[in-house]
Structures are given as C-alpha cells and as structure tokens.
C-alpha positions, 0 to 999 in steps of 0.5 A: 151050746147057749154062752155062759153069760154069767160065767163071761161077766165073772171072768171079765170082772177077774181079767179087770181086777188082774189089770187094775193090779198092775197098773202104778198109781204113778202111772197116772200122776196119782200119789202113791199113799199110805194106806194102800192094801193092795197094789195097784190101782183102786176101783175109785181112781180106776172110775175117776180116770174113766169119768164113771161112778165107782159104784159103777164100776164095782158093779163091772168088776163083781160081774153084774149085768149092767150096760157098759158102752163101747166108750167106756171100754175103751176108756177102761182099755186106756186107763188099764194100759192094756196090750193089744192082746189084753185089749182084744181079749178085753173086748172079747169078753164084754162082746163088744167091737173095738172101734181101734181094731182096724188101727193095727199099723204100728203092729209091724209085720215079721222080717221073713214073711216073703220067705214064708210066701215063697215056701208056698208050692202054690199060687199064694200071696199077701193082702193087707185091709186095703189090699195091697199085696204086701208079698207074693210067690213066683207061683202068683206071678205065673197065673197073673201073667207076671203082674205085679211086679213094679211100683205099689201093687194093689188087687183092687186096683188091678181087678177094676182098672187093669184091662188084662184081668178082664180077660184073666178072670172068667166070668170077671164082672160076677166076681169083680162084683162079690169083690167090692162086698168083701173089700166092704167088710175088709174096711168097715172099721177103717171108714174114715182113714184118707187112705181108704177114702182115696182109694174108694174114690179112685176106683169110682171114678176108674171102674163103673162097675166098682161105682156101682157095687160099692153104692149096694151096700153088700157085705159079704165075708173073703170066702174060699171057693172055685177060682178060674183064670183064662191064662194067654199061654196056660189056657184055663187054670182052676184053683180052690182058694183059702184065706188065713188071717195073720195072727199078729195082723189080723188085718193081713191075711194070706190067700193061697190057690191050690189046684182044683 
C-alpha cells in the first residue's frame, strides 16, 4: 500500500514537539527565562542552535511538505539529544539515511553473545560491518575445518587470502565474487573509516580476484541460499544459510547454516 505522506509528516512533527519538551533550556547554555509556557525548549532556540529560520522549523514541525537536508537532520538530532533509538526513529520518518548509522561502536555488545551462538545446534557464527567473527559454535569450527581458532579472525580475509577456502568452498571464485558485492553494501556508510580502508587495501594487494571485484561496483544485499563445502574428512556438506541482524547492533549480524 501507497505511504501516508502526510500522516509521516504529522507524526514526524508530534515526535520533534515531544523532543523539543524534553530537552532543558540549561542544556544548551541557554537561560532559563520567565515567561516560559511550556517546558523545554522554544522553536526559535531549537532553529537558532540548528542555524535554520524558525519560520522554517515551525513549518517542519506542523507537518508541511518542505525539504529538509540530511544536515539539518542531524543537526536537529544533536540539538534534541536524541538517543539511538530516537535518532533512528527520527531518521526513519523524515525517509532519510543517517550518515552516523554505520558508527555504532560505542554500542557495546551483550556479555553472553558466545553463549547464545553456542546454543545454536547448527553451524552459526557472528559477523560485525568489517566481518570480523566476533563469535562462533563448535558446530562452525567443525565445517571450517577448525579455522578460526587464533588471533583476530576475519571471513574476508579468510575466503581471499587462506588457500584451504579455495578447496573448502565449491565453486569458490563465484561466490568469492558475490562476497565482495555484499562487504560493499556492508560498509557503504563506513567509506572513510582507516580500518575499513586497510582492509580493502590489504585484500587488493593479496587476492587478484578481490582486486577485481571490488573495482565492479556491485552491490548486492547478504542473502540466504545454498551453501556448499567440500569438507577433507566429511566429503560434500550442504547447508541453507540465514542472516539475522542484531537488534541492538545492527551492524552485526548472526549467520546460521541449517543442513540442506
């Protein structure tokens, strides 16, 4: 069904008024006055701290259909203290994306994530944006032929630069290839972090065919699908592959193989 447009504009407008409440005028330096009717702060601070015309802004906040820039929205975002919730919620409305999306490493990850991931009977392990395994079962340890098991393991780096998932992986340059497409979606909003940059950098030096892939510009989204390993002592091992995103990091995500 067609969106409401309106009825987001409205609703965007009510969350702004709800958060401009909250926020203390001593929040921002500002004095606290006299004549205050409402708590909070007023449109015309809010406009003034987020260098816009309060003209402007009233007109955001009654729902009217005016452009609003990604820049202006994060200004508003900062200016409102909002959360990460709010701050994607906010963003969600005004159909925009988030420049600070990808920049969630603050955001620290639950104490029992490994127990979770070894509750899982089947192969399941834990990628962050960079594909680091954050966390893995014995059942993953056991297709992977015991990799990873020292030092800082990261998938790309073990799909492109470990000669044993050439022999792992059936029909490994096909789906090496459709790999850097979805590390290139991945990281779209990480474009200028060093760490990301290193490790593009390294993978291009190591791998020809990651060299070559990346310079496509193919993206494509983590999909599930048919998984096939050629495993040295099990023979061939065939799994249906499912992605979940962590709720409080959705930049991790939990990848589980379910026999086929």
């Amino acid at each position: 069904m067609p969106r409401d447009d309106a009825a987001r504009r409205r609703e965007l407008g009510a969350f702004l008024r709800s958060a401009r409440a909250r926020v203390a005028p001593a929040d921002h330096g500002l004095p606290p006055g006299v004549r205050r009717r409402t708590p909070g702060l007023r449109r015309e601070e809010i406009a003034q701290l987020c260098g816009i015309s309060a003209t402007w802004y009233t007109w955001i906040e009654q729902g009217r259909d005016v452009s609003v820039s990604v820049d202006v929205w994060c200004r508003l975002a900062d200016a409102l203290r909002l959360a990460r919730a709010e701050r994607h919620y906010l963003f969600s409305l005004a159909e925009c994306a988030d420049p600070q999306a990808g920049h969630l490493d603050a955001i620290a990850l639950p104490d029992g994530l490994q127990d979770c991931v070894d509750s899982i009977r089947c192969p399941a392990y834990v990628l962050d944006q960079a594909w680091n395994v954050l966390a893995c079962n014995a059942a993953l340890l056991r297709v992977f032929d015991g990799w990873p098991v020292r030092g800082q393991p990261n998938l790309l780096r073990y799909i492109f630069l470990d000669p044993a998932a050439r022999t792992l992986v059936v029909d490994w340059e096909e789906r090496a290839s459709r790999v850097v497409a979805e590390f290139r979606a991945d990281v779209a909003a990480l474009a200028g972090e060093p760490g990301i940059g290193a490790l593009v950098a390294e993978l291009q030096a190591g791998s020809p065919l990651f060299a070559r892939a990346w310079t496509r510009q193919v993206v494509v989204d983590r999909e599930g699908g048919l998984r096939e390993f050629q495993h040295p002592a099990d023979g061939r091992l065939r799994f249906r592959q499912f992605t979940f995103r962590l709720a409080i990091r959705p930049d991790c995500k939990l990848v589980m193989l379910l026999n086929d």
